[in-house]
C-alpha positions as CSV (number, residue, x, y, z in Angstrom):
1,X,0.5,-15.3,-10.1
2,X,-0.5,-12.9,-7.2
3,X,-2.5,-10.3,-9.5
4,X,-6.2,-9.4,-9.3
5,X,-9.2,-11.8,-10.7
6,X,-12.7,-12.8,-10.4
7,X,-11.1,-14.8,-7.3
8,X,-9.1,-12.3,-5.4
9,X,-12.5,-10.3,-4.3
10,X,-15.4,-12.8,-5.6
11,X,-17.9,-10.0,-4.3
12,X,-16.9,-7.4,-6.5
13,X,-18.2,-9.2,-9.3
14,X,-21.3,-7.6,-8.6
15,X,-19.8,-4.4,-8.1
16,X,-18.0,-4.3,-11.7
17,X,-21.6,-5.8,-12.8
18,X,-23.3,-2.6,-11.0
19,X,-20.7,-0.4,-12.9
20,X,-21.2,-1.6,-16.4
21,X,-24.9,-1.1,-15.8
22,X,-25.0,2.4,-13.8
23,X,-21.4,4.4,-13.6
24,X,-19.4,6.5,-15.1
25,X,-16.1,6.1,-14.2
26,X,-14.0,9.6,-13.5
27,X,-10.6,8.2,-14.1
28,X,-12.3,7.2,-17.5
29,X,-14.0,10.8,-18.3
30,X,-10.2,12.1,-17.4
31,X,-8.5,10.0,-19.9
32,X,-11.1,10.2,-22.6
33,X,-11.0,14.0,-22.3
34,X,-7.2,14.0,-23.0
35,X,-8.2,12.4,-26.4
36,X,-10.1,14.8,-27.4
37,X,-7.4,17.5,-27.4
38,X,-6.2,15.4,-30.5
39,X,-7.7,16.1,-33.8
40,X,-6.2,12.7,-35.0
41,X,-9.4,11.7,-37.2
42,X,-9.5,7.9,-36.7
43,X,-7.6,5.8,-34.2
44,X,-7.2,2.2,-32.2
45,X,-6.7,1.4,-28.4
46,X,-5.4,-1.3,-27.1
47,X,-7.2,-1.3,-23.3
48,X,-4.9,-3.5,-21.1
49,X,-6.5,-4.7,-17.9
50,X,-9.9,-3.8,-19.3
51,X,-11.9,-5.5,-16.6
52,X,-15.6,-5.3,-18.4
53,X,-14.9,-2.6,-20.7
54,X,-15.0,0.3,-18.0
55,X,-13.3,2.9,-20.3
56,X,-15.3,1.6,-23.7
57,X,-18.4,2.6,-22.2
58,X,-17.0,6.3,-21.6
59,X,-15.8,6.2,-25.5
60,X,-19.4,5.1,-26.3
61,X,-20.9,7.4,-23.9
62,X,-18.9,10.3,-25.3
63,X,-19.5,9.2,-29.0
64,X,-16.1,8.1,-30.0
65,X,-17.0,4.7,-31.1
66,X,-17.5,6.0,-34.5
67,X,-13.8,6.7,-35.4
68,X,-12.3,4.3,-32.5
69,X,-10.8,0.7,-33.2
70,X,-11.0,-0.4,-29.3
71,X,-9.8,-3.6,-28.6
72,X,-10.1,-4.8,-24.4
73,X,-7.2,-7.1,-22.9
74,X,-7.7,-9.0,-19.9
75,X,-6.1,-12.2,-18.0
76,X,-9.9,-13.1,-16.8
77,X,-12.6,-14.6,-18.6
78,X,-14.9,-14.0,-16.1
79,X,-14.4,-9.9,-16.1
80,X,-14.2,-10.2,-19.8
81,X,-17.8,-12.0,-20.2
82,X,-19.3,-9.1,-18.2
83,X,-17.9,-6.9,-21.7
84,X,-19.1,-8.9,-23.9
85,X,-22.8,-9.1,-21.6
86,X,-23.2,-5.4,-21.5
87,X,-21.4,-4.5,-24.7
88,X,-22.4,-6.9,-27.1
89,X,-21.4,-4.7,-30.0
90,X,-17.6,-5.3,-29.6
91,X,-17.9,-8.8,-28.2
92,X,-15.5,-10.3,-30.7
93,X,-12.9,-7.0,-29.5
94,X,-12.7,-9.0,-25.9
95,X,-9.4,-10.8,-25.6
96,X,-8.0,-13.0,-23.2
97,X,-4.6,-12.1,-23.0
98,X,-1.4,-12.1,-20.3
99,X,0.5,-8.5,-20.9
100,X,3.7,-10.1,-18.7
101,X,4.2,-12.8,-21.7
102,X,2.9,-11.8,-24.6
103,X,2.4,-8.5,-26.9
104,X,-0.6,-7.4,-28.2
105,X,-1.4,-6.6,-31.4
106,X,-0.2,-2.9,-32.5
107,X,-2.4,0.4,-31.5
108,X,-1.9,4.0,-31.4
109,X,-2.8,4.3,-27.8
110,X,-2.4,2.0,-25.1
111,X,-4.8,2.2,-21.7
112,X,-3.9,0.2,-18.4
113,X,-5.6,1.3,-15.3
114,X,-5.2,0.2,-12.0
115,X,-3.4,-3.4,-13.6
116,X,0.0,-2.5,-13.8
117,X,0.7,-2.4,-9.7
118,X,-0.8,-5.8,-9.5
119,X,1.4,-8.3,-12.2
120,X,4.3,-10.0,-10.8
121,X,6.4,-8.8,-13.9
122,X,5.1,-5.4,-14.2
123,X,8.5,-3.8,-16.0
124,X,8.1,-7.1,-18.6
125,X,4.3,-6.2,-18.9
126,X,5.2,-2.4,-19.9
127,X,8.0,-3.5,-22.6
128,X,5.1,-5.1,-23.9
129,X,3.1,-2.4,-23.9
130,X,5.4,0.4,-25.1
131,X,6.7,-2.1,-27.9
132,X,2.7,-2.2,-29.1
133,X,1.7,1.9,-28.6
134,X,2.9,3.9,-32.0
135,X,1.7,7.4,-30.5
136,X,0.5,7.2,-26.8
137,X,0.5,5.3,-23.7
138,X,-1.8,5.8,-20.6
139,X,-0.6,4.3,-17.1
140,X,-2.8,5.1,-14.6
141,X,-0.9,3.5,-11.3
142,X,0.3,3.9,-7.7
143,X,3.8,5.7,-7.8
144,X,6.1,7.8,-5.1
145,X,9.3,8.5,-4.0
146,X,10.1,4.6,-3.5
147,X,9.3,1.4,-4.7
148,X,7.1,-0.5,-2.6
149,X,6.6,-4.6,-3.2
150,X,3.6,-6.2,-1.4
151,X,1.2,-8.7,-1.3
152,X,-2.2,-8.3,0.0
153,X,-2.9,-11.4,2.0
154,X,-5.0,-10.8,4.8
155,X,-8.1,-12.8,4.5
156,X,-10.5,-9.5,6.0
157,X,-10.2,-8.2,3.1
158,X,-9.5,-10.7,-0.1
159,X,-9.8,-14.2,-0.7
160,X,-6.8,-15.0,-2.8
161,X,-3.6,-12.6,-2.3
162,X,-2.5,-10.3,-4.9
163,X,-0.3,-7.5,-5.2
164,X,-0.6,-3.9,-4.5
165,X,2.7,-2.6,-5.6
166,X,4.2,1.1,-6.0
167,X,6.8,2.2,-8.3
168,X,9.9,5.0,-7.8
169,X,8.5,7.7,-10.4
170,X,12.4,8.3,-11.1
171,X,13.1,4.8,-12.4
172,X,9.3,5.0,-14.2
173,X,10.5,7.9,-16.4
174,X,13.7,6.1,-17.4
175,X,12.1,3.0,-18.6
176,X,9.9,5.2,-20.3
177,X,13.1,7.3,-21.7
178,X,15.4,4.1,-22.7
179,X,12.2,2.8,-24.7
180,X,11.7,6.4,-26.4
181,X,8.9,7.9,-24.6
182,X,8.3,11.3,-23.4
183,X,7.1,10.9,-20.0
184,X,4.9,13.0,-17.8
185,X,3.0,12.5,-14.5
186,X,-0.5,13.7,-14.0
187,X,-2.5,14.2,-11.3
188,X,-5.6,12.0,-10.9
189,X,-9.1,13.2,-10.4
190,X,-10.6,10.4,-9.2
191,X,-8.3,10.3,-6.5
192,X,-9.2,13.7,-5.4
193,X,-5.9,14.8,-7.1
194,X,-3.7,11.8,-6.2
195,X,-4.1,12.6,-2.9
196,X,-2.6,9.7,-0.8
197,X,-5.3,7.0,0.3
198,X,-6.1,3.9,2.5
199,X,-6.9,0.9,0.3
200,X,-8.5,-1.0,3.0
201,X,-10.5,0.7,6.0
202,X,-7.8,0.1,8.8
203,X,-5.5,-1.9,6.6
204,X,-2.6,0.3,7.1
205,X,-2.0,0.6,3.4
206,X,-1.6,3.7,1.6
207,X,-1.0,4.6,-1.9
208,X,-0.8,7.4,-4.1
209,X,-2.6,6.8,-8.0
210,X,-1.0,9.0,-10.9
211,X,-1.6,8.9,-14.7
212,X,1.2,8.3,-16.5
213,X,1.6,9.7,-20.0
214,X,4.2,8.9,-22.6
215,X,4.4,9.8,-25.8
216,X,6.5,8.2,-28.5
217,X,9.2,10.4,-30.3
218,X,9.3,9.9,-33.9
């Protein structure tokens, strides 16, 4: 499965290590600050992709963790020991879990950052996803005018290949309308805006990162 591990960049171990320690994430402080427009009194998140727990520590940071039943998905048990490391509090909330096979557990929100462009069964993954979210889902992804399928293999810049897909926003919205979502495409700040990018310095690969938001209809 060509998606992103411990092993497709070993070096960035360090870097997600750094992170957990030191940053605050802005695509986190973006999504975090759409939640507080709701006045929804207590409420669980499913975080798909979770990596070490990137957006728990904004919901800690920002106080939420007092009326927030977070629960962090991830495919790696490496990314997910660096959670439970930093994060001790929530270690048990930690799961290893693969979104393209198998649903998680309900939640009222669903979070996937910067996951859903590298499974190899992405629209499977997002049935899975919509079929767990009973209010909102959050899809923060590379999308454009076309679909673009592609494998990162060049050995400069990672040591196991993995995708770095883009999806047509048109055929986005109607998965997102056949499984009775509302859909809408926001711009993202920590990519100045979704302004278009070079993933690699000379790679020739450019993409374009929105947030997706869709909201269920009752």
């Amino acid at each position: 499965m060509p998606t992103h591990t411990s092993k497709t960049i070993p070096y960035n171990l360090e870097l997600y290590k750094l992170r957990a320690k030191n940053v605050d994430l802005i695509w986190c402080q973006q999504i975090v600050s759409m939640l507080d427009e709701y006045d929804q009194g207590e409420f669980s998140i499913n975080d798909i992709g979770c990596n070490y727990g990137q957006f728990y520590k904004e919901l800690k940071r920002r106080g939420f963790t007092d009326r927030v039943d977070y629960r962090g998905f991830d495919i790696d048990s490496k990314f997910l020991e660096i959670g439970k490391r930093y994060f001790p509090e929530i270690s048990d909330k930690f799961i290893e879990l693969d979104i393209e096979s198998s649903v998680p557990p309900n939640s009222d929100i669903i979070i996937c950052s910067a996951c859903f462009e590298h499974l190899d069964k992405p629209y499977d993954a997002l049935d899975n996803m919509l079929g767990s979210a009973s209010k909102f889902i959050y899809l923060r992804t590379f999308v454009g005018t076309s679909a673009i399928e592609q494998i990162q293999s060049d050995t400069e810049f990672v040591s196991i290949p993995y995708n770095i897909n883009q999806f047509n926003l048109f055929e986005l919205s109607q998965f997102f309308f056949k499984k009775g979502f509302n859909f809408s495409c926001i711009p993202d700040l920590a990519t100045n805006n979704s302004k278009e990018y070079e993933l690699y310095p000379n790679s020739g690969i450019f993409r374009r990162m929105y947030i997706i938001k869709g909201v269920k209809v009752i």
